[in-house]
C-alpha positions, 0 to 999 in steps of 0.5 A, a space after each residue: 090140553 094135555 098135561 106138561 111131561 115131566 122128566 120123572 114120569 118119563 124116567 119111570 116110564 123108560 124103566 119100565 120099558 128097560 124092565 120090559 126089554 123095549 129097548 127102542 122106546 126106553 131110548 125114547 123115553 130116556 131122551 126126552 126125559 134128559 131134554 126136560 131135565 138135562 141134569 137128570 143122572 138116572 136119565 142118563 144112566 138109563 139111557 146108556 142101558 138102552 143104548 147098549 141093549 141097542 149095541 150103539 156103543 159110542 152113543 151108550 157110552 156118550 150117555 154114561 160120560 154125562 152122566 158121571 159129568 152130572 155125578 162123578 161119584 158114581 162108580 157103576 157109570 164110570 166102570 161101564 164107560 171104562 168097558 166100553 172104551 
């Protein structure tokens, strides 16, 4: 039986891909990583990354707003929304 994925594995991953620009499966694995832990801000940060490496503006911009619902403190996403709006 293959071990559980964990939302911080996948995130490690997704960064890596981001690094590499993968960005269709830095998507992938942004997505499953907030569906395991939908309250994970650098998932949905990084999510937003890949979105807008993708040029899916509305979704990438989806991403960063749940982000600053899970984080409102957190400037660099709400600036990028800001931009993106």
């Amino acid at each position: 039986m293959a071990p559980a994925e964990d939302a911080d594995d996948l995130y490690a991953s997704c960064m890596t891909a981001l690094d590499d620009e993968r960005h269709l499966e830095a998507e992938s694995l942004c997505r499953r990583a907030t569906v395991l832990e939908p309250n994970h801000p650098s998932a949905w940060n990084s999510l937003g990354n890949a979105l807008t490496e993708l040029g899916r503006w509305n979704d990438a911009e989806a991403a960063y707003r749940r982000q600053i619902e899970i984080d409102p403190g957190e400037i660099t996403a709400r600036t990028i929304a800001e931009h993106l709006y």
